[in-house]
C-alpha positions in Angstrom: -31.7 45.0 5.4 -29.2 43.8 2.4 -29.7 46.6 -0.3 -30.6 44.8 -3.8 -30.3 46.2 -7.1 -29.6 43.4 -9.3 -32.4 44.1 -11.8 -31.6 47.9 -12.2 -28.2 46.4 -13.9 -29.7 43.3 -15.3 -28.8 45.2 -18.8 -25.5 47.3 -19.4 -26.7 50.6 -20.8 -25.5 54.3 -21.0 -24.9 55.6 -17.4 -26.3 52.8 -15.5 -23.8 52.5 -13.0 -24.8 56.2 -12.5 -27.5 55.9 -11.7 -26.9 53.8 -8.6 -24.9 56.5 -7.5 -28.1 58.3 -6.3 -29.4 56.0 -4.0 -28.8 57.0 -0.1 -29.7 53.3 1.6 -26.3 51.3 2.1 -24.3 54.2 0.2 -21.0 55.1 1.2 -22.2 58.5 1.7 -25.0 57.0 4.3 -21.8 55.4 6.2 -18.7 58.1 5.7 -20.1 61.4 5.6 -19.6 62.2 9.0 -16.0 61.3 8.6 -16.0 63.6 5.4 -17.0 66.6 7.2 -14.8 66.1 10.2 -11.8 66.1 8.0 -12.7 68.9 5.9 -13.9 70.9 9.3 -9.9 70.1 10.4 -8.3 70.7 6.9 -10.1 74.1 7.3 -9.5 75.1 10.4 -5.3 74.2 9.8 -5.5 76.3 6.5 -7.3 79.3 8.4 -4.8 79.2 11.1 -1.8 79.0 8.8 -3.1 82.0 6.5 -4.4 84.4 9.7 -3.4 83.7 12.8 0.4 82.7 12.7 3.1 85.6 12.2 5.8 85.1 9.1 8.4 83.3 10.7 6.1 81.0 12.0 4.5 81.0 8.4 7.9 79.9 7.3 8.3 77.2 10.1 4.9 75.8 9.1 5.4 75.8 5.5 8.6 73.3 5.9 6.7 71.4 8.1 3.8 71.3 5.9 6.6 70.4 2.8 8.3 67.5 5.0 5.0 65.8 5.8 3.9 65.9 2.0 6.8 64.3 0.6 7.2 61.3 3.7 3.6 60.9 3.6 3.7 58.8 0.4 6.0 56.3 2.4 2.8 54.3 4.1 1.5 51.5 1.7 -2.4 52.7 1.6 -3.3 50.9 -1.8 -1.2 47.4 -0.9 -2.7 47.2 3.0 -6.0 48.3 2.0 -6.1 45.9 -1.1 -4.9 43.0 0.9 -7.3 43.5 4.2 -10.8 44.3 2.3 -9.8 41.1 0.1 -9.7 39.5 3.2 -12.5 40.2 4.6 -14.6 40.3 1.7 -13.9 36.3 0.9 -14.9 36.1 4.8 -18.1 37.5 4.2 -19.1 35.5 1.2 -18.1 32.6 2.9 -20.1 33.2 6.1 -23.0 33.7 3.9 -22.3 30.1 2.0 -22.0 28.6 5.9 -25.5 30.0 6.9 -27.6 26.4 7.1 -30.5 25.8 5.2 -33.0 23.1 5.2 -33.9 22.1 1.6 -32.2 19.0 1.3 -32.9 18.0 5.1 -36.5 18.0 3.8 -36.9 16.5 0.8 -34.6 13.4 2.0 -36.9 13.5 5.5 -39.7 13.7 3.5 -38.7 10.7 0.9 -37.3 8.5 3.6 -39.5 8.4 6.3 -43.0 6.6 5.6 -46.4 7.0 6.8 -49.1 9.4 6.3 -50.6 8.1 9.6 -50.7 10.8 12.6 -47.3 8.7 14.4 -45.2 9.7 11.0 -46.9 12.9 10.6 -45.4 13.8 14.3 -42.0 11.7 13.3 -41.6 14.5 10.6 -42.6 17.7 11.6 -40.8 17.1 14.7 -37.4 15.9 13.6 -37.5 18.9 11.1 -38.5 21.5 13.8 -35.4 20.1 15.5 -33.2 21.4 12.6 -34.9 24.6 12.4 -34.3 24.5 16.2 -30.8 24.5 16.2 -30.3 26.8 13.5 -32.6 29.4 15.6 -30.0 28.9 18.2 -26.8 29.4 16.6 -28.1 32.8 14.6 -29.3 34.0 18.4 -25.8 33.3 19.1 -24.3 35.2 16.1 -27.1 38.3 14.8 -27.5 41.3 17.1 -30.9 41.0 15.0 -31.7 37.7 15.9 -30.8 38.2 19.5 -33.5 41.4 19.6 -35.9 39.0 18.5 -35.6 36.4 20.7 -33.5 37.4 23.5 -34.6 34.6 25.9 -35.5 31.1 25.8 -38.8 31.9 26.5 -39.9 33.7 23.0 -38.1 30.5 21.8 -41.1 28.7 22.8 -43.6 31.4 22.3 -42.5 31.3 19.0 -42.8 27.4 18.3 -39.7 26.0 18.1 -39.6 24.3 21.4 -42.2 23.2 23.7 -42.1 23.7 27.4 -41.0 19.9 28.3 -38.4 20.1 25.7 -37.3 23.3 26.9 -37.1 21.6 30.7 -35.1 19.1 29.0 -33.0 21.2 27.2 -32.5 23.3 30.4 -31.3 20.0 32.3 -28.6 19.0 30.3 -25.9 21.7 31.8 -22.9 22.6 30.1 -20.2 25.3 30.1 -20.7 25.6 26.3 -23.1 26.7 23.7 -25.8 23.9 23.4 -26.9 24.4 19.9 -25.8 20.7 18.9 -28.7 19.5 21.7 -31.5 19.3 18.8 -29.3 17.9 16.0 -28.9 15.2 19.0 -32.7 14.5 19.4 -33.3 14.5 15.8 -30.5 11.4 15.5 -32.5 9.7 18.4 -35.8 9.8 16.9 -34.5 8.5 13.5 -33.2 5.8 15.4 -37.0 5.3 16.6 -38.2 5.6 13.4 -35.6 2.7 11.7 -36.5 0.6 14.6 -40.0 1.4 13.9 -39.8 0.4 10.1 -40.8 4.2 8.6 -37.0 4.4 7.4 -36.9 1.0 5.1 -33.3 0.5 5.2 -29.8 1.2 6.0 -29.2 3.2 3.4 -31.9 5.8 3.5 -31.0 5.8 7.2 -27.3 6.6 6.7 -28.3 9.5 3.7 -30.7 11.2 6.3 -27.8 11.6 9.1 -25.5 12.7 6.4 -27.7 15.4 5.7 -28.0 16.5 9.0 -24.5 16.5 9.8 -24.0 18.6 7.1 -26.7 21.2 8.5 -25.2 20.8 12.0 -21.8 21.7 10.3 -22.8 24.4 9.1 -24.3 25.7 12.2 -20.7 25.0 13.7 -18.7 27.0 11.0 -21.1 30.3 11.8 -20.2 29.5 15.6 -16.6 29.8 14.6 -16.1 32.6 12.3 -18.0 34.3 15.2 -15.3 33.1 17.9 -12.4 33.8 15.2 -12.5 37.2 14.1 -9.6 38.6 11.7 -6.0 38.9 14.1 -6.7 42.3 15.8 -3.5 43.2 14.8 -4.0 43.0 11.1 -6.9 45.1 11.6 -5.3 47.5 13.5 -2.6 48.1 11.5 -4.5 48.8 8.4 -6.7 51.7 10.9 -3.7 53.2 11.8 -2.3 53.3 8.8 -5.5 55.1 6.7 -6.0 57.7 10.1 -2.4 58.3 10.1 -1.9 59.0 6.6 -4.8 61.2 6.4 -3.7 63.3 9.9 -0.3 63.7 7.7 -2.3 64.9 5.0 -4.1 67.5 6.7 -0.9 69.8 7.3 0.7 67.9 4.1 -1.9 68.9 1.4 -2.2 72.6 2.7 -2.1 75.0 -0.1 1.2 77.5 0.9 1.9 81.0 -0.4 2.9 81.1 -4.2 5.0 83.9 -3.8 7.4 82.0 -1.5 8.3 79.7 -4.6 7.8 76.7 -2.9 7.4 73.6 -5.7 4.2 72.6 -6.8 3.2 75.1 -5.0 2.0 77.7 -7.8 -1.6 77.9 -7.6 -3.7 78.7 -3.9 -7.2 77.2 -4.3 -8.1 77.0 -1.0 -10.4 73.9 -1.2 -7.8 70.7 -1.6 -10.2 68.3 -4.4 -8.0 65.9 -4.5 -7.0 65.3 -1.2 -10.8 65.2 -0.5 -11.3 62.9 -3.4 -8.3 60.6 -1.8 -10.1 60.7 1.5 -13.2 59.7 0.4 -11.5 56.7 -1.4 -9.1 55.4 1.4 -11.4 55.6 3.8 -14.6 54.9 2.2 -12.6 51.5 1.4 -12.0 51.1 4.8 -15.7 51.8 5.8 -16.5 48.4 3.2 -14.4 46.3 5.0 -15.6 47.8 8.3 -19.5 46.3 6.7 -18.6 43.2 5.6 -16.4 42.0 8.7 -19.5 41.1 10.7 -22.2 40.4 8.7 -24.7 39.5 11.1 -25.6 42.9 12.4 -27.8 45.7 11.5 -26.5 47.6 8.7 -28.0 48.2 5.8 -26.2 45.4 3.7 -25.9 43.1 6.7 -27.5 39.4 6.1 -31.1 39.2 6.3 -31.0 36.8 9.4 -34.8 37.4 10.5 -36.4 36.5 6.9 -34.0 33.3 7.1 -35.7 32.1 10.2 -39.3 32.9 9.0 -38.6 30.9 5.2 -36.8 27.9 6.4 -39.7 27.6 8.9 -42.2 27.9 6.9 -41.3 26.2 3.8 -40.0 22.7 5.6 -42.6 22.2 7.7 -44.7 22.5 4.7 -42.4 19.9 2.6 -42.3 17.2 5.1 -46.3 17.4 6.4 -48.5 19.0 3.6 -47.0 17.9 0.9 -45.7 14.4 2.3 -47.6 12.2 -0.6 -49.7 15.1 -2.4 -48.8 14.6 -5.9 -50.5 16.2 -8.9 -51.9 13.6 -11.4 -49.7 12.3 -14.3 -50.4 12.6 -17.4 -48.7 13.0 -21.2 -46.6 15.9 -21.9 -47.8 18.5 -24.5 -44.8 16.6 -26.3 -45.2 13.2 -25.7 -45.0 12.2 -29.9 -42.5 14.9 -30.8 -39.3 13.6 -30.6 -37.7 17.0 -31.0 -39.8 19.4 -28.9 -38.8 23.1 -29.1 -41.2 25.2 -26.5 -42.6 28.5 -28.2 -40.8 32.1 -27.7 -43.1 35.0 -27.2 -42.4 37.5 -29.9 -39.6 39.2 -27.3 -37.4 36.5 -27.6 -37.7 35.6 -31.2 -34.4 36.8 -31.9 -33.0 34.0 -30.4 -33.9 31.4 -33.2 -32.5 33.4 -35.0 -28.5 32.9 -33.9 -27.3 29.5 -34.8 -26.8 26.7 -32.7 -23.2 26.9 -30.6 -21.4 23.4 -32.0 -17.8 24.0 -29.8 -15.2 26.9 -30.8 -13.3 25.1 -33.7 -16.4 24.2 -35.2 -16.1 27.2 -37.8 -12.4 27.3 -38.1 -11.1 27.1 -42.4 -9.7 23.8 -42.9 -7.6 22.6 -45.6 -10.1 20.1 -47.3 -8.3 19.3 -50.4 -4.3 19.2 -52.1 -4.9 18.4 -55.4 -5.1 22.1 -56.3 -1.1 22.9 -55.3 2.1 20.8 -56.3 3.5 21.6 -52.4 2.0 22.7 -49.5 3.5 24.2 -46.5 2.6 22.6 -43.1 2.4 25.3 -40.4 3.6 22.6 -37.6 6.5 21.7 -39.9 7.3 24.5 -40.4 7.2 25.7 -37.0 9.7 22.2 -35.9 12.1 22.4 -38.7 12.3 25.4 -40.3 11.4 25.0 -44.0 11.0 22.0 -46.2 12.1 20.9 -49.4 9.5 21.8 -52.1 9.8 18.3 -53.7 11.7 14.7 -52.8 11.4 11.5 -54.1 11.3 8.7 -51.9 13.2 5.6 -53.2 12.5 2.1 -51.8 15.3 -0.6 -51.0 16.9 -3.2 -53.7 14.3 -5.6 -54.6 11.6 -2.8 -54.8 8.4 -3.3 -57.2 8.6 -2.3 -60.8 6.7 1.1 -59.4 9.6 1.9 -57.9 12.0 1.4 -60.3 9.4 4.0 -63.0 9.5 6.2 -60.2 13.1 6.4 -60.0 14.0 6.6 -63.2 11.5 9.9 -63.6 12.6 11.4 -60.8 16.7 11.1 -61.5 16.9 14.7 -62.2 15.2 16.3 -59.4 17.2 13.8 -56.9 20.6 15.5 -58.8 19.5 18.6 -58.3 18.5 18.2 -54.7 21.8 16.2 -53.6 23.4 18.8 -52.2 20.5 19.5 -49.6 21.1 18.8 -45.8 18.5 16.5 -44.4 16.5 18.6 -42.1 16.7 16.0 -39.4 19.4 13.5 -38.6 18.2 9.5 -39.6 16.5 7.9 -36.5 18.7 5.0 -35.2 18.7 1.8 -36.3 16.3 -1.0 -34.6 17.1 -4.5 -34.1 13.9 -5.8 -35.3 14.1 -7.8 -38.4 12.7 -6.3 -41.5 8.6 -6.4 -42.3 8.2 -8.6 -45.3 6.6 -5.7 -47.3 8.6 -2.6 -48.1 7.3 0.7 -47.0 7.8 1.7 -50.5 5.7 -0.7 -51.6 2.9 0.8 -49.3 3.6 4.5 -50.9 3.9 3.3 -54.4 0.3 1.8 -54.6 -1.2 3.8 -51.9 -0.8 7.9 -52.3 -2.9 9.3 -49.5 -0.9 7.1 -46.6 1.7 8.6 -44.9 5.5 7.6 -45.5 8.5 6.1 -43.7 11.8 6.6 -44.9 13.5 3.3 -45.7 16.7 4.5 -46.6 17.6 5.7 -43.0 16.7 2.0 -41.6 15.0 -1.5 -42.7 12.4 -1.3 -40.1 8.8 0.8 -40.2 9.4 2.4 -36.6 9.9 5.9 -37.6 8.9 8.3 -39.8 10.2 10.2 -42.3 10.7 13.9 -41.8 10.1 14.3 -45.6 7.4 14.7 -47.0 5.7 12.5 -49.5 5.5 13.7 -53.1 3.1 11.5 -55.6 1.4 13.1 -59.0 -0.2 16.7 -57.6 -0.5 15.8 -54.5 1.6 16.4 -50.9 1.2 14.9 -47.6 3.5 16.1 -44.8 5.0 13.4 -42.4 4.9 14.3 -38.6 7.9 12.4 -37.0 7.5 11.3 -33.9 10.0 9.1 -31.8 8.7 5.9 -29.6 7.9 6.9 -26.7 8.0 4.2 -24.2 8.2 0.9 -26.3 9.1 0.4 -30.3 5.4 0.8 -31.4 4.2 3.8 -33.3 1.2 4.9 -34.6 0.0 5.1 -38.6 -1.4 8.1 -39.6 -3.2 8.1 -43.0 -5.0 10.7 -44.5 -8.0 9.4 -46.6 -8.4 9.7 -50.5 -11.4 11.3 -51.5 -12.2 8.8 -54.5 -10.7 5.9 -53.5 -10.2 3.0 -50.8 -7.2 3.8 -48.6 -4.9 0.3 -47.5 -2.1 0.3 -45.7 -0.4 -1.2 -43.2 -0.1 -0.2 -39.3 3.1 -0.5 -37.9 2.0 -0.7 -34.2 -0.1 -4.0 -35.1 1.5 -5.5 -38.0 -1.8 -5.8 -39.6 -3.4 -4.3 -42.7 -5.8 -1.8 -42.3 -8.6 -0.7 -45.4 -10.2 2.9 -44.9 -12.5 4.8 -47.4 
C-alpha cells in the first residue's frame, strides 16, 4: 500500500519533481478531488444566483455581504493552525513507524545464546521465536484494519501457524479484562528459564542480554497499543476542521467576482472562474487531507504502513535465523587481500570518477596559513587586532637592572625608537603584581638568546605569570603575544612558536622547568 518513489528522485534533474506530479496512486488528487468539485459546484451555483436570479437591490445587499466576508475572512489563522497540527501528526506517524517491533536482534542473540543443534534446542528456538512473532501478530490485529481482515479470529491465528490448538486453550484460559498480547512475551521468559536451567544458555549474562531484548520487542508492542488508545485531543483536531471548512464556506460568498461597474475595490475585472481561491482551496485543504493520512497509519490507504508484508518477513526470516542457519557457516578462508596492507576494491568504469576527487582530511585542512615572518618587519595578528584595536608597529622590550650584556646592545640600538614611541598609551593596563618571589633567570634573558619564544613583560612585574600584550620585535622577525590572565590558580601556559633552523629553549612558566623544542 505505501506508495514508493525513492529511486525516481535518487538524482536531482530538470523537472523531476514534475514528473511525480503525474502519478494518480496516493495523489492528493486521488484523495481531494471530490472535495474540489463540491466547492467549485457551490462557488458556481452562489455566482449564478448572484448574477441571474436576485433583483438589484438584493444585488446590492449581496455584494456588501460578499465585501464583509472577504475582508474578515483573513482573520482565521489557516497557515499557523494547519502548520502546527500536520507537524503534529506527522512526527506521530514517523514515530509509530519507529515503534513497529521487529525481530532481528531477538534472533541473532536467540540464535547465539542458546546451544544445541539437537531436536530439544531446535524446538527451544523456533518456539521461543514464534512466541515473539506471536505477540507482534496480536498487537497489529489490535491496531491494522488490514491485519484485522486477515485474521479476524483466533482461529486463522492458528491456521496460520502462530499458535497451536493447546496453546491457544491455554491462552484462552488465562481471562482478563485487557488485551493479552503480553501472554507470549510471558511464555518465551518461562522457557528461557528452562533453557538456563537446562545449560543451553551458558551463563548469566547471555541470559540477562536475551530478556533485554525481548523486553525491548514487548515495548514496542506496548507503544503501538498506546498511540492506538491516545489519539491526538479531539479538540485540537476539531478546531483545525472547523477552522479550514469555515474559512472556505466564507470564501465562497467572499471570493465572488461582483459587478465592475458598481466600483467596488479590487473589484475591476469579472472572470467568472475564481483561480486563486481554487488554488487556495486545493492547498488548505489538501494539507488537511495529509494530516487526515498520516494520523492513523495502520489502515488502508494508499500510503498507510504495510502491516501484512511485516507479518509475512519477520516470519519468515527469524524462523530461518534461529533453525536453518543455527551453526551453518560458510568455510573460512583468506581474503582476496590478505598481503595488502592497503586494500582498495576495484570501481567499474561508472564510478571511476571517484578516484579522481581527493581524499576529505577535515575542513581546515586547506585553509592559507602563515608559514613564515621573515619576509615582513611587522605583522598584523587578526586576533589582536580584533582584542585591542591596533598595535604598535615596533617596541623594544628591555629587561631589569642586572640584565645580560644582550640586553644592554639591545638597548642602546633601540634608544631612538623607545623616544619616539614614549608618548604611546600602553594598549592594556600592567597585570598586577604577584607575591611570588622572582625566577632566578630574567625573562629577558629568555628573549635575548631565544627569538622564536614568546615574551613576558618584565617591566610591569618581577614575576613570569603574565604576558605581555606587546609584541616581541628581534632582527626581521615578529611574534605576537596573546595575554591571557590565570584562570583559576597563578600557573600559565608557555606558548613558543618554533624556529625553522634552529633549536628552540625556553623556559615554562607553569612547571619552572626548561623545555628544548626543534
Amino acid at each position: 500500500m505505501t506508495v514508493t518513489y525513492t529511486a525516481r528522485v535518487a538524482n536531482a534533474r530538470f523537472c523531476g519533481f514534475s514528473k511525480l506530479l503525474l502519478a494518480w496512486k496516493g495523489s492528493i488528487y486521488k484523495v481531494l478531488y471530490k472535495e474540489f468539485v463540491a466547492f467549485f459546484a457551490m462557488y458556481t451555483a452562489i455566482s449564478i444566483t448572484y448574477r441571474f436570479l436576485l433583483y438589484d437591490d438584493q444585488k446590492r445587499y449581496f455584494e456588501k455581504l460578499a465585501i464583509y466576508c472577504n475582508d474578515y475572512a483573513s482573520l482565521i489563522p489557516m497557515s499557523f493552525v494547519l502548520g502546527f497540527y500536520v507537524t503534529l501528526v506527522v512526527n506521530r506517524w514517523w514515530n509509530q513507524y519507529t515503534s513497529i517491533p521487529l525481530p532481528d536482534r531477538l534472533m541473532c542473540v536467540l540464535s547465539g545464546g542458546l546451544q544445541g543443534s539437537d531436536e530439544r534446542g531446535r524446538l527451544l528456538r523456533r518456539t521461543m521465536m514464534r512466541y515473539a512473532s506471536l505477540s507482534a501478530l496480536l498487537i497489529l490485529r489490535s491496531v491494522s484494519t488490514a491485519v484485522f481482515k486477515r485474521f479476524p479470529t483466533m482461529d486463522h491465528v492458528v491456521e496460520a501457524g502462530f499458535m497451536t490448538r493447546e496453546e491457544r486453550k491455554k491462552f484462552e484460559g488465562l481471562h482478563s479484562p485487557y488485551n493479552k498480547y503480553w501472554i507470549p512475551c510471558v511464555w518465551f521468559t518461562n522457557l528461557a528459564a528452562v533453557a538456563r536451567c537446562e545449560g543451553r544458555i551458558k551463563d548469566d549474562h547471555t541470559l540477562k542480554l536475551l530478556l533485554e531484548e525481548l523486553n525491548g520487542f514487548r515495548g514496542k508492542c506496548s507503544m503501538l497499543f498506546h498511540y492506538d488508545m491516545i489519539s491526538v485531543p479531539l479538540v485540537y483536531t476539531q478546531v483545525v476542521t472547523l477552522a479550514v471548512y469555515s474559512f472556505f464556506l466564507v470564501c465562497l460568498i467572499g471570493r465572488q467576482f461582483l459587478d465592475p461597474s458598481q466600483g467596488y475595490p479590487h473589484h475591476d475585472l469579472d472572470l467568472y472562474v475564481p483561480i486563486f481561491t481554487l488554488l487556495q482551496f486545493f492547498f488548505y485543504a489538501g494539507w488537511l487531507k495529509v494530516a487526515e493520512q498520516l494520523i492513523n497509519p495502520f489502515g488502508e490507504d494508499d500510503d498507510d504502513f504495510e502491516t501484512n508484508w511485516l507479518i509475512d518477513r519477520n516470519f519468515q526470516v527469524s524462523m530461518m535465523a534461529v533453525d536453518e542457519m543455527y551453526g551453518d557457516l560458510p568455510m573460512m578462508e583468506r581474503d582476496r587481500y590478505w598481503n595488502d596492507s592497503n586494500p582498495r576494491p576495484p570501481y567499474t568504469a561508472a564510478t571511476l570518477f571517484v578516484l579522481r576527487k581527493p581524499s576529505f582530511q577535515g575542513s581546515t585542512f586547506d585553509m592559507s596559513t602563515m608559514c613564515s615572518f621573515r619576509e615582513e618587519k611587522s605583522v598584523r595578528t587578526p586576533l589582536l587586532d580584533v582584542q585591542f584595536g591596533g598595535q604598535p608597529d615596533r617596541m623594544e622590550v628591555s629587561g631589569e637592572d642586572g640584565g645580560s650584556e644582550e640586553e644592554g646592545q639591545m638597548k642602546g640600538e633601540g634608544a631612538t625608537s623607545e623616544k619616539g614611541e614614549a608618548s604611546r598609551a600602553p594598549l592594556l593596563p600592567p597585570p598586577p603584581q604577584s607575591t611570588r618571589e622572582t625566577s632566578a633567570r630574567p625573562a629577558s634573558a629568555i628573549a635575548s638568546g631565544h627569538h622564536s619564544a614568546f615574551l613576558f613583560h618584565p617591566e610591569a612585574h618581577s614575576s613570569l605569570e603574565h604576558c605581555s600584550s606587546q609584541p616581541a620585535i628581534n632582527q626581521n622577525r615578529a611574534v605576537p603575544t596573546i595575554p591571557k590572565p590565570p584562570f583559576g590558580g597563578n600557573k600559565m601556559s608557555f606558548l613558543a612558536v618554533p624556529s625553522y633552523n634552529e633549536p628552540q629553549r625556553f623556559r615554562s612558566v607553569s612547571m619552572g622547568s626548561e623545555l628544548t623544542g626543534s
